[in-house]
N, C-alpha and C positions, 0 to 999 in steps of 0.2 A: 426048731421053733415053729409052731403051726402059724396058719394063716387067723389074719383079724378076721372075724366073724362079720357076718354078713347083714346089717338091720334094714329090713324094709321100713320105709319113712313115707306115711301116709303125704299128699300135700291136699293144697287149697285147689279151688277152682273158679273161674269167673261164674257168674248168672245175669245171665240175659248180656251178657257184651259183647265186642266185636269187637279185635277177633279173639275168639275164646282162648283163654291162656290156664297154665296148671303153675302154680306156682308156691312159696314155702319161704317162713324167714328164713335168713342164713342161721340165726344163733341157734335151731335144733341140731344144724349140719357140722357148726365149728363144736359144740357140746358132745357131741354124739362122738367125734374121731375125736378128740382132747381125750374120752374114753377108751380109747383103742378101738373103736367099731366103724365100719366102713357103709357109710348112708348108701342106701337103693333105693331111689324116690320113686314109690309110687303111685302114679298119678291120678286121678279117676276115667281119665280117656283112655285106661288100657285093656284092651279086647282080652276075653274070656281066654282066648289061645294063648298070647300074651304073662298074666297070667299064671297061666298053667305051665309056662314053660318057666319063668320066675322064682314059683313056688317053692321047689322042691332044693332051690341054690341059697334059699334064707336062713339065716339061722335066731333070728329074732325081728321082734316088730315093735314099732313108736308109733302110735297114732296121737299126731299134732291137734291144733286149736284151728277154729277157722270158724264159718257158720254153721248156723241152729240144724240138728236134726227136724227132719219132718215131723211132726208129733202125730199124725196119724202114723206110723211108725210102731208108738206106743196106746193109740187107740184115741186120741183128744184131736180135736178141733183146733186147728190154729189161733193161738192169742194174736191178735194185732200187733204185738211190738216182734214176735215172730219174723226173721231176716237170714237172706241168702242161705236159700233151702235148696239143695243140688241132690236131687234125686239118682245118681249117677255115683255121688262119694255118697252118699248113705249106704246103696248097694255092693260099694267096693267095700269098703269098711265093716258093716256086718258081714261079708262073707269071708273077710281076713280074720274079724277076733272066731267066726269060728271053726276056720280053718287051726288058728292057731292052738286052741282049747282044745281040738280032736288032735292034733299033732303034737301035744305042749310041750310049742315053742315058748319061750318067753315074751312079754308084751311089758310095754309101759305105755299108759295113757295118761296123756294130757288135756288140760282143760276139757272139750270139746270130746278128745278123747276118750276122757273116764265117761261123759255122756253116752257116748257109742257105746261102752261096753257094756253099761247098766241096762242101756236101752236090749241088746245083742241077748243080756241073760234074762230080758222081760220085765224089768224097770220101768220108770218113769218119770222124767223130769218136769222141775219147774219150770213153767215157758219165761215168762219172767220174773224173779224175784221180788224186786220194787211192787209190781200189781199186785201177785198173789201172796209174798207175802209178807210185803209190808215194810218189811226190814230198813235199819239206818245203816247197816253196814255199806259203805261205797266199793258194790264189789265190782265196777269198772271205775275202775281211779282215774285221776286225771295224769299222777304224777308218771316220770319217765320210766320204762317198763324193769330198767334193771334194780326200782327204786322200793322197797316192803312197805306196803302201806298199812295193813293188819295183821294182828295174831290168829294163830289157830290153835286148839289144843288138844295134844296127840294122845292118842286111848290105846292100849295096849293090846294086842290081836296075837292071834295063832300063828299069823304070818312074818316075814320079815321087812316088812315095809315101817314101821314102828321103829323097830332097831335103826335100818337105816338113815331118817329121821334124824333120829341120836338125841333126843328131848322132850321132855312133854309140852312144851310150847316152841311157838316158833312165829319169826314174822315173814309174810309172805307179799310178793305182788298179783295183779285180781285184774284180770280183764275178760269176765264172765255178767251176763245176765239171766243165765239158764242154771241149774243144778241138779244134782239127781234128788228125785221125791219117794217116790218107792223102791225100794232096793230089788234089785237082779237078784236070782238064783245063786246062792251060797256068798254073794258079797258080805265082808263086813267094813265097815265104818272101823277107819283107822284115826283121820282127824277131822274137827268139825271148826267153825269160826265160833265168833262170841253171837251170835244170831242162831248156832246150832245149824245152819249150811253146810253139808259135810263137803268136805275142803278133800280129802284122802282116804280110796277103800281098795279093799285086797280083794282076791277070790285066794283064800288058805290050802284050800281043796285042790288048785292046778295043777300038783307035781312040781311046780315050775313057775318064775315069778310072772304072775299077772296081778298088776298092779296100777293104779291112776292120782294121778294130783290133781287141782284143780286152778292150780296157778300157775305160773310158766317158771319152772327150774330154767329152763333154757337159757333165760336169761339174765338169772342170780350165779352162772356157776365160777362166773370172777370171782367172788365174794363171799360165796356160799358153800360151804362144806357139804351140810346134808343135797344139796341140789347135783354136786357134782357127784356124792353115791350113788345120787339114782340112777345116773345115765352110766356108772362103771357096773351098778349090777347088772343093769339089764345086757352090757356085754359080757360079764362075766357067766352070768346065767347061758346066754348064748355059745361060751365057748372058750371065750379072749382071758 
């Protein structure tokens, strides 16, 4: 019986506090080995050498939720409502999805995540949806995170993330104010909300699953069937 596969597990990072700390809900880490896959958190304070010594022992990557990409990043000016921008995990994270894209390894992105990657293939996101664009959807809900508070509805793709799913609708929970706006390089739009905010997209093209949600499986997978496939492909893809 081979060993569990190895998932590098992006985290969070303080801005501006003291003392600086790197830090991650638990519910990616219990979600992630519930899958058979063994989290390797890494963190943005980890040096280039670091790293590189890291790299080569992974067998798959999770990029979590956390704060807003820089949007100069993607070429825009920062909106005001624009919060906890760590230029530090921007740089970690774009050089992990494309490390992993040239390596294809497998990837799953989360909220904040699927951001990074759209941004990674030349994308661009909404800084806020409420200002720009309008929408009544509450896609930072108030209720408790393991709790679905909207639908999304799932479009058919080239890739496996649709299957996965297992439905053309589904209800999800939503603690986003950013989204992607222009799509990355070979992404396609897997599921979108009733506002057309795309909620789930693939990259079909990767050999290998590269894929993102926009709402946190992590913390439906008590309850939630399709949230707990995502976190077994991406170890299955990996290896396990």
């Amino acid at each position: 019986m081979g060993r569990a596969p190895l998932i590098g597990v992006t985290t969070s990072t303080s801005v501006d506090d003291a003392p600086e700390r790197a830090w991650i809900n638990a519910a990616y880490l219990r979600a992630l080995q519930q899958a058979g896959g063994v989290p390797v958190l890494l963190p943005p304070q980890l040096e280039p050498a670091a790293l590189d010594a890291l790299w080569p022992r992974l067998d798959g990557l999770l990029l979590t939720g956390g704060g807003d990409v820089d949007p100069t990043r993607f070429g825009e000016a920062p909106h005001p409502a624009v919060t906890e921008v760590s230029a530090r995990r921007d740089a970690l994270e774009l050089e992990l999805v494309e490390r992993a894209l040239a390596a294809r390894r497998p990837l799953l992105a989360i909220c904040r995540g699927l951001q990074v990657l759209n941004v990674a293939l030349g994308g661009s996101l909404w800084q806020d949806l409420r200002a720009e664009l309008g929408t009544a959807i509450a896609h930072v809900q108030a209720a408790p995170r393991s709790t679905p508070t909207h639908a999304v509805a799932v479009r058919g793709a080239r890739g496996r993330l649709a299957a996965l799913l297992g439905a053309a609708e589904l209800r999800v929970n939503s603690f986003h104010h950013q989204a992607l706006r222009r799509l990355g390089r070979g992404l396609e739009v897997v599921a979108v909300a009733p506002d057309d905010v795309v909620e789930a997209a693939e990259l079909p093209d990767a050999g290998t699953l590269v894929a993102g949600v926009q709402w946190h499986p992590e913390d439906l997978v008590g309850h939630d069937p399709a949230a707990r496939r995502l976190f077994r492909a991406l170890v299955v893809a990996a290896g396990g």
